[in-house]
PyMOL CGO cylinders between C-alpha atoms (Angstrom):
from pymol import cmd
from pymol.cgo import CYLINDER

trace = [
    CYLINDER, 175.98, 141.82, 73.38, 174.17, 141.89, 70.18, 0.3, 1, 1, 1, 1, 1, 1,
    CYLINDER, 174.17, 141.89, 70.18, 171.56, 139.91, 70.00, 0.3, 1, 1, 1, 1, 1, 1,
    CYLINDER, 171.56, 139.91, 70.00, 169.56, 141.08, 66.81, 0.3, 1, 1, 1, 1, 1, 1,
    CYLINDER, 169.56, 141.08, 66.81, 170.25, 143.57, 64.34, 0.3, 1, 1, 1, 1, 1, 1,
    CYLINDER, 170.25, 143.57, 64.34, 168.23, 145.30, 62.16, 0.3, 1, 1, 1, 1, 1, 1,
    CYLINDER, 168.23, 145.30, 62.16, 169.52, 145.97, 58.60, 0.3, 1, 1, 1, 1, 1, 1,
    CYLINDER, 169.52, 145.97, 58.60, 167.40, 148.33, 56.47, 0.3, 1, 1, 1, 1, 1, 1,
    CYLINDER, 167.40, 148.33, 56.47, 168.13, 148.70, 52.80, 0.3, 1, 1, 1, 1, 1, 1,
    CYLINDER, 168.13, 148.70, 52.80, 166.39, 150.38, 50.17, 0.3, 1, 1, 1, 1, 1, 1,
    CYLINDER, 166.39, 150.38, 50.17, 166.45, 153.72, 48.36, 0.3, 1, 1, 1, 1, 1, 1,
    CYLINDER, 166.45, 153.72, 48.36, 166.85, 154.58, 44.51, 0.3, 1, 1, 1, 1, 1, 1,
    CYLINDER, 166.85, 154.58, 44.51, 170.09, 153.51, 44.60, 0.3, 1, 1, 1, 1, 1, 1,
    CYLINDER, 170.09, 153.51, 44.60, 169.75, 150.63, 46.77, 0.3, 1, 1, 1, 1, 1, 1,
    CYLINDER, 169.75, 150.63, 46.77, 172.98, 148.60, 47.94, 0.3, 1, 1, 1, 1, 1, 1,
    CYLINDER, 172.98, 148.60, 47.94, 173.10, 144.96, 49.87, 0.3, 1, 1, 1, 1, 1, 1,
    CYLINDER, 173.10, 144.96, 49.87, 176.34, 146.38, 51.44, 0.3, 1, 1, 1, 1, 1, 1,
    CYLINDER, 176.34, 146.38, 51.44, 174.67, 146.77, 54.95, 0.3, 1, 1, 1, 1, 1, 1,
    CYLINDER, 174.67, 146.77, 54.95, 173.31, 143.43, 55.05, 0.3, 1, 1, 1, 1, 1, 1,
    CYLINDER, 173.31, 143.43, 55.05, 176.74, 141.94, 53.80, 0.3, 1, 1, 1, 1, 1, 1,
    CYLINDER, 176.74, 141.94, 53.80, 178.34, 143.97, 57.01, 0.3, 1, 1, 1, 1, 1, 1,
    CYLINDER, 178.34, 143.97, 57.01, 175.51, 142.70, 59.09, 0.3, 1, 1, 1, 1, 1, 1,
    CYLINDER, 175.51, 142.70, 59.09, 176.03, 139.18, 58.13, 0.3, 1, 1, 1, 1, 1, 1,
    CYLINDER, 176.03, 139.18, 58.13, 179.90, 139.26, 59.14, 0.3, 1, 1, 1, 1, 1, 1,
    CYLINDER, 179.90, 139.26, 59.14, 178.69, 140.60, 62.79, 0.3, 1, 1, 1, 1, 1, 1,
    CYLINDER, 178.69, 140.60, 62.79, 176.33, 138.33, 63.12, 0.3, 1, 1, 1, 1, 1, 1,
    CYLINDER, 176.33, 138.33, 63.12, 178.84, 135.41, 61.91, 0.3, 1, 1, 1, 1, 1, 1,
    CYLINDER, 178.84, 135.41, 61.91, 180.88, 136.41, 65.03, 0.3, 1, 1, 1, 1, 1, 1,
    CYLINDER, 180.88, 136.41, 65.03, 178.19, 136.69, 67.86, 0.3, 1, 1, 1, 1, 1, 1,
    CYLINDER, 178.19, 136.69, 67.86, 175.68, 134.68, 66.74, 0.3, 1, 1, 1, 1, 1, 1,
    CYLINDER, 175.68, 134.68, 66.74, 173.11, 137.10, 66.34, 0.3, 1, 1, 1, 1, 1, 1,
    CYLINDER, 173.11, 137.10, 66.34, 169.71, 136.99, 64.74, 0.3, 1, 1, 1, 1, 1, 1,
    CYLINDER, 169.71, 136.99, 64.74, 169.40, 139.61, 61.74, 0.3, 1, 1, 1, 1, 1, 1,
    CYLINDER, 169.40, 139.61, 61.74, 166.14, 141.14, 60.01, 0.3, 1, 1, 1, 1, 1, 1,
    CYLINDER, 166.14, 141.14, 60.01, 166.35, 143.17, 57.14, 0.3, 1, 1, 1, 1, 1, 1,
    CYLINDER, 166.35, 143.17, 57.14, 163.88, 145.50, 56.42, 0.3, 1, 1, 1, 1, 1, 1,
    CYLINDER, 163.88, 145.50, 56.42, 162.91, 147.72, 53.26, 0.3, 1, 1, 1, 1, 1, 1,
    CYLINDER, 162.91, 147.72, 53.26, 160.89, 150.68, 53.31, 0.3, 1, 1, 1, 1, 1, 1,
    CYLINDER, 160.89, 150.68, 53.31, 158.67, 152.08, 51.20, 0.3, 1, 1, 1, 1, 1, 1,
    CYLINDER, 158.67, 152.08, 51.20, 156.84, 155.31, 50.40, 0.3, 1, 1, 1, 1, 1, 1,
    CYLINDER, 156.84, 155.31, 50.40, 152.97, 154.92, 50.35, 0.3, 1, 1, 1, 1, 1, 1,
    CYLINDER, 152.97, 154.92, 50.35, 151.36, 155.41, 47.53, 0.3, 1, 1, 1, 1, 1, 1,
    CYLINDER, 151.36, 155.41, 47.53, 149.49, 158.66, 46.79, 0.3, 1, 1, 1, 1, 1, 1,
    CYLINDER, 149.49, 158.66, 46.79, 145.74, 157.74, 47.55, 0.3, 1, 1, 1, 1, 1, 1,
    CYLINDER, 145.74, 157.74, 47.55, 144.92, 160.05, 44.10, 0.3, 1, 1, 1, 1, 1, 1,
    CYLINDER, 144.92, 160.05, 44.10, 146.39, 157.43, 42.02, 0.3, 1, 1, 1, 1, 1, 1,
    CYLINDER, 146.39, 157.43, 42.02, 142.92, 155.70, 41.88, 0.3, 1, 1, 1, 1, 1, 1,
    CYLINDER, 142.92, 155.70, 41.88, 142.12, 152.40, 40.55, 0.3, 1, 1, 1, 1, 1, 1,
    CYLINDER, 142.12, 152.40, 40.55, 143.89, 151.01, 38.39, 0.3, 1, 1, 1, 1, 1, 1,
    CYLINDER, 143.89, 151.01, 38.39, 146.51, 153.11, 38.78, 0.3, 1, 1, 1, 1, 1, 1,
    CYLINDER, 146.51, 153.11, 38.78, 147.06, 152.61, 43.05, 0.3, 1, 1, 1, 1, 1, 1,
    CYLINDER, 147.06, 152.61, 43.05, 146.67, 148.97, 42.77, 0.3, 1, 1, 1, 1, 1, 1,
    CYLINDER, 146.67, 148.97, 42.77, 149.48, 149.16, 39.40, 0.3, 1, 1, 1, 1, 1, 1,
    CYLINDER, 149.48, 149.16, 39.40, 152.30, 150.93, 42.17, 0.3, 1, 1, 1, 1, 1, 1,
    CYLINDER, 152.30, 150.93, 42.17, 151.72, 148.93, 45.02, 0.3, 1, 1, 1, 1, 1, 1,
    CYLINDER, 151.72, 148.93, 45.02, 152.78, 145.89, 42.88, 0.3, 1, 1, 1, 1, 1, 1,
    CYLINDER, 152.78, 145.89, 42.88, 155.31, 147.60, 41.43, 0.3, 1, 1, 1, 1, 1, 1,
    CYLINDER, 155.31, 147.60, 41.43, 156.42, 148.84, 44.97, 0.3, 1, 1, 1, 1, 1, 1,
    CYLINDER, 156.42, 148.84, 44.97, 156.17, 144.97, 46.49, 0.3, 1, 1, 1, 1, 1, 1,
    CYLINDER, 156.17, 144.97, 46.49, 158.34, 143.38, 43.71, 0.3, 1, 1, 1, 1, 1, 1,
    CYLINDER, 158.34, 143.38, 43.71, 161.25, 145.70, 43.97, 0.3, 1, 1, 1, 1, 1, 1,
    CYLINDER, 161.25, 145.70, 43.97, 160.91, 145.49, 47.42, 0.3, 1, 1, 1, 1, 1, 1,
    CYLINDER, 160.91, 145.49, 47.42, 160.88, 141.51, 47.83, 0.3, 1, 1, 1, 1, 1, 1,
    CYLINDER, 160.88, 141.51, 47.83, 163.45, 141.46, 45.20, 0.3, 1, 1, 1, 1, 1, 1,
    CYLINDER, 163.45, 141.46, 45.20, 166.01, 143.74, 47.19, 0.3, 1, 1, 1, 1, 1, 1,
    CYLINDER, 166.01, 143.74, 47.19, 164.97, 141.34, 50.32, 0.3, 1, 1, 1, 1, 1, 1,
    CYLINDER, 164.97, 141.34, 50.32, 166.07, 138.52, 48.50, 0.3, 1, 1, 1, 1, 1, 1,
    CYLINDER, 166.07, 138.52, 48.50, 169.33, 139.40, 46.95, 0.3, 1, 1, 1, 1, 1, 1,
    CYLINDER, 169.33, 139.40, 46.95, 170.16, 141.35, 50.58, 0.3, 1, 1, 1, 1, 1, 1,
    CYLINDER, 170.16, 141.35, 50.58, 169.04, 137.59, 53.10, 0.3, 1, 1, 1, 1, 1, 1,
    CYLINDER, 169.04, 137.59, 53.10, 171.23, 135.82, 50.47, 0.3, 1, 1, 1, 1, 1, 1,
    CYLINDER, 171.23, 135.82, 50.47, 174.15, 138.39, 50.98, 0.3, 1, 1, 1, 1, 1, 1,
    CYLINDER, 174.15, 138.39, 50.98, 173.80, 138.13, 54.92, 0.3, 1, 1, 1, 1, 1, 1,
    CYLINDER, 173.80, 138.13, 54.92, 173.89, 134.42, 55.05, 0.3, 1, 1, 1, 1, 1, 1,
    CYLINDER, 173.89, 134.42, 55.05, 177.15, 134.31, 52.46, 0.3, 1, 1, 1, 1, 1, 1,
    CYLINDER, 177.15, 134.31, 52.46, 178.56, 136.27, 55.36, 0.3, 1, 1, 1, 1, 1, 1,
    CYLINDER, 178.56, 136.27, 55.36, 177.56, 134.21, 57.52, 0.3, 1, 1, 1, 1, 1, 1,
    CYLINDER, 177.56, 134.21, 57.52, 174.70, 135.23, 59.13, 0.3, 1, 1, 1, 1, 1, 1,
    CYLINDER, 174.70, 135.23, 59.13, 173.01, 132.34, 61.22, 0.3, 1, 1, 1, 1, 1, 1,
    CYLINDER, 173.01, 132.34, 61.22, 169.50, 133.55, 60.68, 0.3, 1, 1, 1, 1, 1, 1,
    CYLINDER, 169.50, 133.55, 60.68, 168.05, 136.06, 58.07, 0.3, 1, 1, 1, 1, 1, 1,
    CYLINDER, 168.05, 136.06, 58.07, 164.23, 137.46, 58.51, 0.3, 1, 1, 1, 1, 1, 1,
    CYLINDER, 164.23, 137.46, 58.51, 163.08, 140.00, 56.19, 0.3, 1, 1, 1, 1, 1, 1,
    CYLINDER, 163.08, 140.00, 56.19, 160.27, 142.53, 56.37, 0.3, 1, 1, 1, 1, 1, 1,
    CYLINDER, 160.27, 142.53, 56.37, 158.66, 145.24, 53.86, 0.3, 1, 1, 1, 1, 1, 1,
    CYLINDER, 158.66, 145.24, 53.86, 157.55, 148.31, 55.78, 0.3, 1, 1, 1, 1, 1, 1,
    CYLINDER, 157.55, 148.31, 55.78, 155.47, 151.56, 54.39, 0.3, 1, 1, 1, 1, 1, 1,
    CYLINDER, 155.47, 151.56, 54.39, 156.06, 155.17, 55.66, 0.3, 1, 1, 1, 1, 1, 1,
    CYLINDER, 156.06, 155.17, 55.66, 158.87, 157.41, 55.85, 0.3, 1, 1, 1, 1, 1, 1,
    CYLINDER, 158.87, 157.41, 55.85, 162.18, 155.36, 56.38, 0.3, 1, 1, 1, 1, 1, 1,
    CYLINDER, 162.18, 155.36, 56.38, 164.27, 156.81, 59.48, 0.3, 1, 1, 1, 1, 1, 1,
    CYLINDER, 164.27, 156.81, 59.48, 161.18, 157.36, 61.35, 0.3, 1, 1, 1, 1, 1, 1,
    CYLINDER, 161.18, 157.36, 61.35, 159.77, 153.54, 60.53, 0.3, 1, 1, 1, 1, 1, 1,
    CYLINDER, 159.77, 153.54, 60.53, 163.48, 152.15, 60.55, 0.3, 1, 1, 1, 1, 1, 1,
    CYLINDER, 163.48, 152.15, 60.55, 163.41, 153.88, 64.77, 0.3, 1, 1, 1, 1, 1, 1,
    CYLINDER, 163.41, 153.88, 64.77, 159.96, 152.67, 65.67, 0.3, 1, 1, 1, 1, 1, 1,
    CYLINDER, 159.96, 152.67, 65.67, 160.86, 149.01, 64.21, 0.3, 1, 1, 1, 1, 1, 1,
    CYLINDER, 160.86, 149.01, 64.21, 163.74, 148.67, 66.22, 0.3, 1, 1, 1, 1, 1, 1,
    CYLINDER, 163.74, 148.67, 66.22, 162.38, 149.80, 69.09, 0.3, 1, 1, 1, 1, 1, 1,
    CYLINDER, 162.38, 149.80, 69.09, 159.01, 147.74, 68.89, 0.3, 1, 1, 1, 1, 1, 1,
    CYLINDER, 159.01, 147.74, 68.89, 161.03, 145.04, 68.18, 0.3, 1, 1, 1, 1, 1, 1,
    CYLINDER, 161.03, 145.04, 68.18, 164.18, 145.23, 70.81, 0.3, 1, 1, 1, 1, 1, 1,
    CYLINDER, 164.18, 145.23, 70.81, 166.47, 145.29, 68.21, 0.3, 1, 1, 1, 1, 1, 1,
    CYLINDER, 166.47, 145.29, 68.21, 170.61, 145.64, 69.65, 0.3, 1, 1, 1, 1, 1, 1,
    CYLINDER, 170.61, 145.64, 69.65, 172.05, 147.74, 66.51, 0.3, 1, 1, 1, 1, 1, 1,
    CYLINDER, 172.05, 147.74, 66.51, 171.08, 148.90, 63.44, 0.3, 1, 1, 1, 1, 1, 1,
    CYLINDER, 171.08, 148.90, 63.44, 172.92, 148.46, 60.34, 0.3, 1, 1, 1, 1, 1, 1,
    CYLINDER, 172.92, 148.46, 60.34, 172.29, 150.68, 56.97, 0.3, 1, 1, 1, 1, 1, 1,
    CYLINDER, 172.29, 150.68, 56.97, 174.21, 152.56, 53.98, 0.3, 1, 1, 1, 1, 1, 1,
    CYLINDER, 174.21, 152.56, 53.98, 174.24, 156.22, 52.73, 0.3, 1, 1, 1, 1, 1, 1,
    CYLINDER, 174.24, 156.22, 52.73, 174.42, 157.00, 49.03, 0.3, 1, 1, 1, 1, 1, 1,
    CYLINDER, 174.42, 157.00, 49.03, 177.61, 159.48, 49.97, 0.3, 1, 1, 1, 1, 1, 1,
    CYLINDER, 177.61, 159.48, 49.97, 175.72, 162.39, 48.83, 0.3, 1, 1, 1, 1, 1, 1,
    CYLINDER, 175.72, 162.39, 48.83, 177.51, 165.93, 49.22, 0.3, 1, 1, 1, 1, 1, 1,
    CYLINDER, 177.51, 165.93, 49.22, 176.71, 168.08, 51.83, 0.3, 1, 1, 1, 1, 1, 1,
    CYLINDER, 176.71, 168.08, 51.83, 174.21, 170.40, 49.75, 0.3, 1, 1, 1, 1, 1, 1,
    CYLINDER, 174.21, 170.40, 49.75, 172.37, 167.38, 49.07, 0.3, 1, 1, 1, 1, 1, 1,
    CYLINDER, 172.37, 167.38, 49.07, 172.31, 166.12, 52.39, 0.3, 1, 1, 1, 1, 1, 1,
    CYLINDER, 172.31, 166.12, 52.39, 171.00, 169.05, 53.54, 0.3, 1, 1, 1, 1, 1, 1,
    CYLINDER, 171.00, 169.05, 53.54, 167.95, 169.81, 50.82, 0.3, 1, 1, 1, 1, 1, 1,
    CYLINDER, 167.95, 169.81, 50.82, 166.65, 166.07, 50.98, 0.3, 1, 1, 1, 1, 1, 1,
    CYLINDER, 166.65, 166.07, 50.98, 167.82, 164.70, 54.06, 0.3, 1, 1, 1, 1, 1, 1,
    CYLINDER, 167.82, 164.70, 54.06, 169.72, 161.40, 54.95, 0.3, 1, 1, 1, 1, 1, 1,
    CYLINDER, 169.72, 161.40, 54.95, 168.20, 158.47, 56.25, 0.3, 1, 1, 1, 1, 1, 1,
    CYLINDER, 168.20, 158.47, 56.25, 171.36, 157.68, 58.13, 0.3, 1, 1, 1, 1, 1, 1,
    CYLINDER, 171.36, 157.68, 58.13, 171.79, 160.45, 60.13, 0.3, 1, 1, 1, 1, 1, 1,
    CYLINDER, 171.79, 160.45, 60.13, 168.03, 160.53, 61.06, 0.3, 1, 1, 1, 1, 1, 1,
    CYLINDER, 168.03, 160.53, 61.06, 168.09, 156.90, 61.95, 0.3, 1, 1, 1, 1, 1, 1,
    CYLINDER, 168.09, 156.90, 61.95, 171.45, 157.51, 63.98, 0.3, 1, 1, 1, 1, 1, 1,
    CYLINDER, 171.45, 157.51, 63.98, 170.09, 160.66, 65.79, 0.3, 1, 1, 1, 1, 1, 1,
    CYLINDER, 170.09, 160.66, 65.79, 167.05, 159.21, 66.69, 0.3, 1, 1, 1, 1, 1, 1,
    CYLINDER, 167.05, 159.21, 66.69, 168.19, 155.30, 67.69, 0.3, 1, 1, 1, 1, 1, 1,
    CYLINDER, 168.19, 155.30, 67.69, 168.26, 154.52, 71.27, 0.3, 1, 1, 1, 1, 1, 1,
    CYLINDER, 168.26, 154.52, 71.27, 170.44, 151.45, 69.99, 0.3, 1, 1, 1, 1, 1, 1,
    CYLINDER, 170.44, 151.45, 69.99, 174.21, 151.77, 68.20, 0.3, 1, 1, 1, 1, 1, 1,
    CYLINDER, 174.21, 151.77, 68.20, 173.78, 152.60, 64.66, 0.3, 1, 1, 1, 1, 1, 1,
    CYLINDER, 173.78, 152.60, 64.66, 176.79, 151.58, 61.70, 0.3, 1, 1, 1, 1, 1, 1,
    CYLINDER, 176.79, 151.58, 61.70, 176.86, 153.49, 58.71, 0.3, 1, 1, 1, 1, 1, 1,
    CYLINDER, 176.86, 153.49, 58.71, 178.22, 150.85, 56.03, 0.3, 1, 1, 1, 1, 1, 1,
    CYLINDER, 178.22, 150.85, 56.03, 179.02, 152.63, 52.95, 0.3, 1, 1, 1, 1, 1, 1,
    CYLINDER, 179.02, 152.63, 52.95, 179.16, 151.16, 49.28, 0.3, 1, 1, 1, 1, 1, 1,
    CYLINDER, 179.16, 151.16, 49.28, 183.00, 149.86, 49.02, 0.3, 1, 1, 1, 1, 1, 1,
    CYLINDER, 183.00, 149.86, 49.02, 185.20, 151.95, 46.80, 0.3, 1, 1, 1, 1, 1, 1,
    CYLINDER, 185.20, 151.95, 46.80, 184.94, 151.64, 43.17, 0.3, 1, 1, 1, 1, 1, 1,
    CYLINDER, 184.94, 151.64, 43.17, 181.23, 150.42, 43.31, 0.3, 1, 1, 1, 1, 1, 1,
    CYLINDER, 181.23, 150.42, 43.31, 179.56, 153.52, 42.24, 0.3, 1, 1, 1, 1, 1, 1,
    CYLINDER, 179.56, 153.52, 42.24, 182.63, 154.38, 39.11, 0.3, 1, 1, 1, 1, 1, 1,
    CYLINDER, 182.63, 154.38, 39.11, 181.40, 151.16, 37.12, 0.3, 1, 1, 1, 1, 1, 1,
    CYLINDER, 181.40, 151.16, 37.12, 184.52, 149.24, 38.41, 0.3, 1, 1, 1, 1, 1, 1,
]
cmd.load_cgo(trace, "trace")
């Protein structure tokens, strides 16, 4: 059924709630899950020491959101968490990962934007799902989570 699912997480606003809803599915078919991050790269007219500065920057948010989400996916009960840092621009990376990899579905959030908003800078979900050749879930941020409550 589904073997391994990808989870990608990430984003300005980043939320572990795909990996949690990842971990539950994989609790109940035993699957294999790998959650990814993606990351812009960095403008090559940074310079030295400037380039080398962001990249750091870029790989400690990045491991950091890997950690909290493989500890959110094995409360859930994942059996088995990978994690991976990618560069490039996410719904195209997040398609070419899966496929390169044989990945079954592919979990990931949306930052409920409006529909104005959507539409000037894009949604990684609906790129990812319109691209995938595998299901995709859309797990959005419970209720409340975004109001301070």
């Amino acid at each position: 059924m589904f073997a391994k699912i990808l989870v990608a997480v990430g984003g300005n606003d980043a939320s572990i709630e795909p990996a949690r809803v990842a971990g539950r599915l994989a609790a109940v078919t035993s699957a294999t899950v790998t959650i990814v991050t993606v990351a812009h790269a960095a403008p090559s007219s940074l310079g030295e020491p400037y380039l080398t500065r962001y990249e750091n920057k870029e790989i400690s948010g990045a491991q950091g959101l890997l950690d909290e989400a493989r500890l959110a996916a094995l409360a859930e009960g994942a059996p088995e968490v990978e994690t991976e840092w990618i560069e490039g621009m996410a719904a195209e990376r997040i398609v070419e990962f899966a496929e390169k990899h044989d990945f079954s579905m592919i979990v990931l959030g949306n930052r409920r934007r409006g529909r104005l908003q959507s539409a000037i800078l894009g949604s990684v979900s609906a790129g990812v799902a319109s691209h995938s050749r595998v299901p995709v879930v859309i797990a959005p941020e419970p209720r409340g989570a975004d109001e301070g409550s």
